[in-house]
N, C-alpha and C positions, 0 to 999 in steps of 0.2 A: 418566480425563481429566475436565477439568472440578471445579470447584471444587465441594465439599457446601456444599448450601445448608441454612439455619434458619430458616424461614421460619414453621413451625409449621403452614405448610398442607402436609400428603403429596402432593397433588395436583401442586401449586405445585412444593413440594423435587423430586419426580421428575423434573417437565420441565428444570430448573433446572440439572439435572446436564448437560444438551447444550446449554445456550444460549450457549458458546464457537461453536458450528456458523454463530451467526449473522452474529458478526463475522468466523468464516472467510471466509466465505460471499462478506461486503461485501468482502473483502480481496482475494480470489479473484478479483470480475468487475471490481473498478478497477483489477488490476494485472494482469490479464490480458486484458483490453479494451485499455488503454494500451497494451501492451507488442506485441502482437499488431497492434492500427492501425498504430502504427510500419513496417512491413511491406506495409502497403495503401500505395494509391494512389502518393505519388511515395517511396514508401522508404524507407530507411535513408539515404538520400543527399537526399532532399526534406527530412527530419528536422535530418539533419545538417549543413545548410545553412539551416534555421532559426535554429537556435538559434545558429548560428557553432560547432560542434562538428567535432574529427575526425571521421572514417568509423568508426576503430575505437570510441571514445569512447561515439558516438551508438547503436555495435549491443550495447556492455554494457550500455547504460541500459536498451534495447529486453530481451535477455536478462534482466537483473536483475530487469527488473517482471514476467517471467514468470513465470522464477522462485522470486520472492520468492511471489508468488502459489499456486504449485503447493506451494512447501515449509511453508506457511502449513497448506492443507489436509491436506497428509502426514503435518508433524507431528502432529496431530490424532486420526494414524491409528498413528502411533509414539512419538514422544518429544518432548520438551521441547525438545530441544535441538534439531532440527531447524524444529522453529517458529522459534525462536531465530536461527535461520539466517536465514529468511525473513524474518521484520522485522528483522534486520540487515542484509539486503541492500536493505533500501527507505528508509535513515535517508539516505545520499549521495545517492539521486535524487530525495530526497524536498527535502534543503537544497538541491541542484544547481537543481531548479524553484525553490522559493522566491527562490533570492539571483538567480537570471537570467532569473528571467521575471517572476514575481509580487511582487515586493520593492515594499512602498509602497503595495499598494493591499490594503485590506480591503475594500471594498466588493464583490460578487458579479457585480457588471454588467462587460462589456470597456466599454471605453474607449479613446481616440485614444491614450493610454500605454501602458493595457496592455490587448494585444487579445486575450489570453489570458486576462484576468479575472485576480482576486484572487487573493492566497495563503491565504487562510482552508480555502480544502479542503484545500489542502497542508500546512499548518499542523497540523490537525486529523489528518492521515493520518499525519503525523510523530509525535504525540504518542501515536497508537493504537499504532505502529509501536515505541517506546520503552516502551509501559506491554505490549505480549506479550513483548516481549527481556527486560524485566526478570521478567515472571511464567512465561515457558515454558506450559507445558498448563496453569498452572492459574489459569487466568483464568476 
């Protein structure tokens, strides 16, 4: 797992070979925090009454960022392709937030438009989400 690194420091190259663990890691607590809250306080149906969503709709998202999250670290622990899984299952709720919540603001701050804040995290989770689908373990 893990890409060889050439670094020409031994030191360096050794660690190098487990620094995929890190972006598991980040992958893991925001889509499993996400996915998981969903489930707190008013629900699946609090959720899904946000966003204007079905019931079914709103508890695959909930699922998928779990998921996504779990299959992220598993693959890690087996194959490519199961990574593979997992940022493919976070590329639709990843555009679903963008185009229906965040669409139009780059800015970080919420706003009287968007009180959800910016798409730039989402953006960025989309594009980490795209560059492990396309490399599997060996990122």
């Amino acid at each position: 797992m893990g890409a060889p690194m050439n670094s020409g420091d031994e030191s360096l190259d050794a660690v190098g070979r487990h620094a995929h663990w890190f972006v598991r890691a980040a992958f893991l607590s925001v889509f499993l925090y996400t996915g998981i809250d969903k489930f707190m306080g008013s629900g699946i149906d609090g959720f899904a009454a946000v966003m204007e969503l079905p019931y079914l709709m709103a508890l695959l998202v909930a699922l998928a960022e779990i998921g996504a999250g779990a299959l992220i670290v598993l693959g890690g622990l087996t194959n490519g392709w199961i990574t593979r899984l997992g940022a493919v299952m976070t590329v639709p709720v990843m555009l679903g937030a963008i185009v229906m919540e965040h669409w139009g603001q780059w800015h970080f701050m919420a706003t009287p438009t968007h009180p959800l804040g910016s798409m730039m995290f989402q953006v960025t989770l989309l594009l980490v989400a795209l560059y492990i689908l396309v490399r599997g373990n060996e990122f």
